[in-house]
C-alpha positions as CSV (number, residue, x, y, z in Angstrom):
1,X,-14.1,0.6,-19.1
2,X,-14.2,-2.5,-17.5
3,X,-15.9,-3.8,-14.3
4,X,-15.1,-6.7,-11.9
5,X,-18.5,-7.3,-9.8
6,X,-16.9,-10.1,-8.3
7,X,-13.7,-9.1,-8.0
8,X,-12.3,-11.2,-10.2
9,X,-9.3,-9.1,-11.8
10,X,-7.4,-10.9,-13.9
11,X,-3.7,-10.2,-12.3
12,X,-0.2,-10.6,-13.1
13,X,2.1,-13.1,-11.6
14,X,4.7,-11.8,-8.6
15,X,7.2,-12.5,-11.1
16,X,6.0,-10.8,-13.9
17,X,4.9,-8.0,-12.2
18,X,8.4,-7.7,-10.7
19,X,9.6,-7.6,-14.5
20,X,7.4,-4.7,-15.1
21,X,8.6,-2.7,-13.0
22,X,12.3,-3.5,-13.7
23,X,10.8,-2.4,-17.2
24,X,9.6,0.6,-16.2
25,X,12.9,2.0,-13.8
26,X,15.5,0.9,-16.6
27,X,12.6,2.7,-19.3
28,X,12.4,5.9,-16.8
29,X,9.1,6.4,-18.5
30,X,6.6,7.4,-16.3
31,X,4.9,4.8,-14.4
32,X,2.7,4.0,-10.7
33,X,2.2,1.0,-9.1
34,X,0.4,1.4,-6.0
35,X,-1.7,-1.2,-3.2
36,X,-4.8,-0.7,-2.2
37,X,-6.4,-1.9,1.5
38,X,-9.1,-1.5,3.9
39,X,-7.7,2.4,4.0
40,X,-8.2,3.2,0.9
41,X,-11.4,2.1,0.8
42,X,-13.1,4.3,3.6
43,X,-11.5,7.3,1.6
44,X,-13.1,6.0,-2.0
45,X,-16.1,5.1,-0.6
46,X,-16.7,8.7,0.9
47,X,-19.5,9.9,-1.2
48,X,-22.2,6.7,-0.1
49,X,-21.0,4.5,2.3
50,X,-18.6,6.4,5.1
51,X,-19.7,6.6,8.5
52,X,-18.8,8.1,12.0
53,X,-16.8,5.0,12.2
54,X,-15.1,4.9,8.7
55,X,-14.2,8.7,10.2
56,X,-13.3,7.4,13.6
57,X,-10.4,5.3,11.9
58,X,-8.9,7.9,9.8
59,X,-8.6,9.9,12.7
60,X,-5.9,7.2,13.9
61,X,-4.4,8.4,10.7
62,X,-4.5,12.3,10.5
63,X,-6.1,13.3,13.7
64,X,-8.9,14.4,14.5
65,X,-8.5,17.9,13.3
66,X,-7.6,16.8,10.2
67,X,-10.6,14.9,9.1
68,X,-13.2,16.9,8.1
69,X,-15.9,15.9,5.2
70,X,-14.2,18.6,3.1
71,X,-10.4,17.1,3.7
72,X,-11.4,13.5,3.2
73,X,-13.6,14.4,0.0
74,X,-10.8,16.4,-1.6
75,X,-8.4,13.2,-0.9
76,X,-11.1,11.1,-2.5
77,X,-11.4,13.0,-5.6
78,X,-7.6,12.6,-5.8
79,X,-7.2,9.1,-5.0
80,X,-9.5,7.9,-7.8
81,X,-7.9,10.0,-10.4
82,X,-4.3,8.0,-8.8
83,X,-6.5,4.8,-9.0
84,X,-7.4,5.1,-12.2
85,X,-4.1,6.5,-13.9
86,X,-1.5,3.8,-12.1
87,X,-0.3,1.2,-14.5
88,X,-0.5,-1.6,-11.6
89,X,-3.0,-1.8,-8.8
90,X,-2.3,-3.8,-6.2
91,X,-5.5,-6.0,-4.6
92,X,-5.3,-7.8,-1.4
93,X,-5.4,-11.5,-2.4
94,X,-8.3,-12.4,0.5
95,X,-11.3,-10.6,-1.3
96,X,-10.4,-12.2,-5.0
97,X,-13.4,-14.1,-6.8
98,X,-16.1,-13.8,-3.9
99,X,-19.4,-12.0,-4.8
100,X,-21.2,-10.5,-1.4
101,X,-24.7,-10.1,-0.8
102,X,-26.0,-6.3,-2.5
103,X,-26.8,-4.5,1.2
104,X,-24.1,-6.2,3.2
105,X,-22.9,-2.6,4.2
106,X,-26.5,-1.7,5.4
107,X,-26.4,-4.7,7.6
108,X,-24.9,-5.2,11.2
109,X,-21.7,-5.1,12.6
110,X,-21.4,-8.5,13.3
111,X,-23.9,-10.1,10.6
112,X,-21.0,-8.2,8.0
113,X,-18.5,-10.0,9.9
114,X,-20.0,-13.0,9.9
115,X,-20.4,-12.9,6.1
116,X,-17.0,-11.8,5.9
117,X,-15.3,-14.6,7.8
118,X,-17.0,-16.9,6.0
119,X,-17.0,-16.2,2.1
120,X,-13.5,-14.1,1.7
121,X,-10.0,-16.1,1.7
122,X,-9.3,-15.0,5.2
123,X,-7.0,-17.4,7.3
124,X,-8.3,-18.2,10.9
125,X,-5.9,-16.9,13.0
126,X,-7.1,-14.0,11.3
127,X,-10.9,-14.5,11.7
128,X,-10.4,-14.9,15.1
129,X,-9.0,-11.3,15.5
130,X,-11.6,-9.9,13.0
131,X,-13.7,-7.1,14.5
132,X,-16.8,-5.9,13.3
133,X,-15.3,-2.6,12.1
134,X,-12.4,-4.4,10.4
135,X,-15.1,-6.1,8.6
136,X,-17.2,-3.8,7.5
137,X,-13.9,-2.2,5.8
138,X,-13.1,-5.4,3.9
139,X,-16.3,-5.2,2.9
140,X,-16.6,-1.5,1.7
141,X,-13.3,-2.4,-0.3
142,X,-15.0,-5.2,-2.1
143,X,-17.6,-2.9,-3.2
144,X,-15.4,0.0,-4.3
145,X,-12.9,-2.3,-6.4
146,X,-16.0,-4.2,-7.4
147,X,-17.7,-1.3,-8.5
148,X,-15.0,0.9,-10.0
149,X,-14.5,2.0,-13.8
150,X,-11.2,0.7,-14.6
151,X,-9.0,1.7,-17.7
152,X,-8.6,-0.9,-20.6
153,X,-4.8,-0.9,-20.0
154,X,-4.4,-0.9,-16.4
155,X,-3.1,-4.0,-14.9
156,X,-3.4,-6.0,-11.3
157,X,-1.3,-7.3,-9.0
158,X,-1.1,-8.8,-5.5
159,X,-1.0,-5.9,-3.1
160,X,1.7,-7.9,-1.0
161,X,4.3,-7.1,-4.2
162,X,6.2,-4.5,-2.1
163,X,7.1,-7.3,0.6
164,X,7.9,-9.8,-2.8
165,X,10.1,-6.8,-3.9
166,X,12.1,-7.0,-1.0
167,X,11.9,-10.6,0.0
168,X,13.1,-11.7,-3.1
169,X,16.0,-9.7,-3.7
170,X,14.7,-7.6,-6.1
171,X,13.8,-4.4,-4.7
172,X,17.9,-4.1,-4.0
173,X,18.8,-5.4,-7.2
174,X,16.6,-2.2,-8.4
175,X,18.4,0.1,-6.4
176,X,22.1,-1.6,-7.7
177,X,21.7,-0.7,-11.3
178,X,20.2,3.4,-10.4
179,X,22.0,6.4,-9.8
180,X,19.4,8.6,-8.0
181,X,16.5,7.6,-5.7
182,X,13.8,10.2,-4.9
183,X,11.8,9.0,-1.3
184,X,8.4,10.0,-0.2
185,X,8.4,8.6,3.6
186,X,8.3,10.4,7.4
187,X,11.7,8.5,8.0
188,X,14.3,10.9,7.5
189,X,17.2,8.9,8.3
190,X,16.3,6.4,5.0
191,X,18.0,8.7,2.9
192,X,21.4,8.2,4.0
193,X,20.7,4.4,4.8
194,X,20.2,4.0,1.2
195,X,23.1,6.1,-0.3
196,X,25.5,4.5,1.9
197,X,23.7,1.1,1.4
198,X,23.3,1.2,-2.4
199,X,25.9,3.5,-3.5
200,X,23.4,6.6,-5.2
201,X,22.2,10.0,-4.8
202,X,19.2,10.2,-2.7
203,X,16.5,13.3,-2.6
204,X,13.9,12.9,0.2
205,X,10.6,14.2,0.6
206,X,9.5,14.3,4.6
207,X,5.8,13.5,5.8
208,X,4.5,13.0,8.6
209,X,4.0,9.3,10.9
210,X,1.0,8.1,11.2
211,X,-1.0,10.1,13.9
212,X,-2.1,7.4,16.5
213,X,2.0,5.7,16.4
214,X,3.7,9.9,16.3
215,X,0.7,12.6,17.0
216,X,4.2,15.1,17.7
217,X,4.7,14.8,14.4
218,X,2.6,17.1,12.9
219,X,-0.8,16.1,11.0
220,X,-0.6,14.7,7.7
221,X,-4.0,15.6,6.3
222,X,-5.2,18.5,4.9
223,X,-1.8,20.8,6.0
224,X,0.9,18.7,5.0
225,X,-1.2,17.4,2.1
226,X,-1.9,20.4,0.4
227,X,1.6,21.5,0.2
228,X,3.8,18.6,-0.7
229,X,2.8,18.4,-4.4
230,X,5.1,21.5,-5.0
231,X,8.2,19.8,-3.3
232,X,7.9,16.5,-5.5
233,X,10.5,18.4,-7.8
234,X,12.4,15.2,-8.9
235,X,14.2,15.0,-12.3
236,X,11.8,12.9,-15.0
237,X,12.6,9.7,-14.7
238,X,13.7,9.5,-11.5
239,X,13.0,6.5,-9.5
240,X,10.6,7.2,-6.6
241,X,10.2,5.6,-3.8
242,X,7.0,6.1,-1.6
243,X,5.6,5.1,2.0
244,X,3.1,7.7,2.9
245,X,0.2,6.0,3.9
246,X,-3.3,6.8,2.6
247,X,-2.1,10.1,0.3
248,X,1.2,8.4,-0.7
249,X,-0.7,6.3,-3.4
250,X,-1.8,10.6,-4.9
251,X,1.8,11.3,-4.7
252,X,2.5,8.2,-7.0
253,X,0.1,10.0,-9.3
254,X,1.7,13.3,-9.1
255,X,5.2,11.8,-9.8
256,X,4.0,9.9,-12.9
257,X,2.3,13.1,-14.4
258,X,5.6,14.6,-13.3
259,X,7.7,12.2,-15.3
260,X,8.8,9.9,-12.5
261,X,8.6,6.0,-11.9
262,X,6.7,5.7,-8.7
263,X,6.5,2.5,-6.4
264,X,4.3,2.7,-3.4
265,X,6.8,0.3,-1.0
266,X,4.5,1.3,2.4
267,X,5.6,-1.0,5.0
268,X,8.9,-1.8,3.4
269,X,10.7,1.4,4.6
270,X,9.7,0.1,8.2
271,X,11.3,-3.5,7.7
272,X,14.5,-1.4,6.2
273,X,14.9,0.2,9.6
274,X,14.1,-2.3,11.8
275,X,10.4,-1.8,12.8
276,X,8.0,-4.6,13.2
277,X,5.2,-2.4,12.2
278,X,3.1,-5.1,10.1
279,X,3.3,-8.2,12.9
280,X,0.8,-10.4,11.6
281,X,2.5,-10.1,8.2
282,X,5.8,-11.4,9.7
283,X,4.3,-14.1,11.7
284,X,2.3,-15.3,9.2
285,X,4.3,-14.3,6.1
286,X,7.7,-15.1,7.2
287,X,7.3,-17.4,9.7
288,X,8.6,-15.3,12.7
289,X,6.6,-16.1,16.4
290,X,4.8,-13.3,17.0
291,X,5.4,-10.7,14.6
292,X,8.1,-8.5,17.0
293,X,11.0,-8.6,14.9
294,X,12.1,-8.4,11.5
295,X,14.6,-10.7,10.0
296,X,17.8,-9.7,9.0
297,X,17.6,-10.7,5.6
298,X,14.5,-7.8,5.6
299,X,16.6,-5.0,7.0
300,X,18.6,-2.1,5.0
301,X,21.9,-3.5,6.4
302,X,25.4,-3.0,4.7
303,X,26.3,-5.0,1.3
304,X,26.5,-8.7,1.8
305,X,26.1,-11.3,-0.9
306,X,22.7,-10.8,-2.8
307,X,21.8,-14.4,-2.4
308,X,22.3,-14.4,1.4
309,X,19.8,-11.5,1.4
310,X,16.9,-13.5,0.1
311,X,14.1,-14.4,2.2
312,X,11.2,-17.1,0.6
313,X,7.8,-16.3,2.0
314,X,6.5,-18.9,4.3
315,X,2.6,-18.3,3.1
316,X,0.5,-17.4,0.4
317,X,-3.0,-16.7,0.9
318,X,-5.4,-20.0,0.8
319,X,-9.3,-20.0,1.3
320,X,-10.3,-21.3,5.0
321,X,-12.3,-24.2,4.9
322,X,-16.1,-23.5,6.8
């Protein structure tokens, strides 16, 4: 199996990874692309490198209740068997081909941010807002993806592909040319949104919001966790749609071994409805002052002309000169 010390993973094009997956939905062979971030890596890393603080931010995620050592090792176990059977990875463009000192995780708060800031491809705006926790997380994901056994057939992408899906005009040229649409997502009203917008059959699968934006809403991790599984009854080949934070990327799993074709879209379902839940993407992505609204052309709104619906990125990730 191969290994990327460096993080050097040799990835596929926006555009051909968008061709993929149009591969894969009009195949309706099973298939999972998922992204994975600074979350995902406090949950991989569990068994060496999580502390009180690694736990301290996935309470904003589950609650407090809900993470014990035994909930967020029985999520790790998962997550690596969903790592390592997706067909696309997604890996955040700012830690790519940057090698980091061996005990940078066993140093201090603001000697790993320091390190950080300076060697991966972070911009400054985004230096500047940098804590030493954040750090430490980029960090701990640079040794996790650095240090992971990887299939021989898997493939890499950028994990901003879900905001190329939809920017482009491709994500709703996807939904165009399918009949039914299975979503994973705690947004129940995207289920009519898209069967009105796109003209299918829609079967949704409820989970709870993230705890620190909706604690009402019920804890995600380990109740709802443990029992979803059984309700991910969609037919094989079913397109499948997923935004379910940290354990949405298992689910991706579970619907590939279930027959499905599994996207992990995160944020996306957000932008459909309206919510400006990723600002510094939308500033810095698409150009839009502070972050606090998201452009029409983003939004799940009714049928217009597909080339009016397109939205070009305004940035692409470049190294900051020190």
């Amino acid at each position: 199996m191969p290994i990327y010390p460096a993080c050097e993973f040799p990835r596929l094009s926006d555009p051909e990874t968008i061709e993929t997956v149009i591969t894969a939905v009009g195949n309706k062979e099973p298939f999972s692309l998922i992204r994975l971030g600074d979350g995902e890596a406090v949950v991989l890393g569990f068994d060496e490198d999580i502390q009180l603080q690694d736990l301290a931010y996935l309470h904003t995620h589950w609650g407090t209740e809900g993470v014990t050592l035994r909930a967020v090792a029985e999520i790790s176990n998962d997550l690596r068997t969903a790592v390592r059977g997706a067909d696309i990875v997604g890996i955040r463009d700012d830690i790519l081909n940057v090698t980091i000192p061996p005990d940078l995780l066993n140093r201090s708060g603001n000697e790993i941010k320091k390190v950080v800031s300076k060697e991966f491809r972070i911009r400054q705006d985004e230096i500047e807002r940098l804590s030493p926790m954040g750090a430490r997380r980029l960090a701990l994901l640079h040794r996790v993806l650095s240090t992971f056994n990887w299939g021989d057939e898997q493939q890499f992408c950028s994990a901003w592909i879900h905001w190329e899906l939809l920017a482009t005009g491709a994500l709703n040229r996807i939904l165009e040319e399918v009949r039914d649409v299975g979503l994973v997502t705690s947004r129940p009203e995207l289920g009519e949104l898209i069967a009105q917008r796109f003209d299918v059959r829609t079967s949704t699968v409820l989970t709870p919001d993230k705890f620190m934006e909706v604690p009402e809403s019920g804890r995600h991790v380990p109740e709802r966790y443990r029992t979803i599984r059984s309700e991910l009854t969609f037919s094989k080949g079913t397109l499948v749609l997923v935004g379910a934070g940290i354990p949405g990327k298992v689910y991706c799993q579970w619907l590939k071994e279930s027959g499905c074709v599994a996207i992990d879209v995160g944020s996306v379902f957000d932008a459909w409805v309206g919510k400006a839940s990723r600002p510094r993407v939308l500033e810095s992505r698409f150009g839009i002052s502070g972050g606090d609204l998201v452009p029409r052309e983003l939004q799940l709104g009714p049928p217009v002309n597909p080339e009016s619906r397109r939205l070009i990125p305004k940035w692409k990730p470049t190294r900051v000169s020190n």
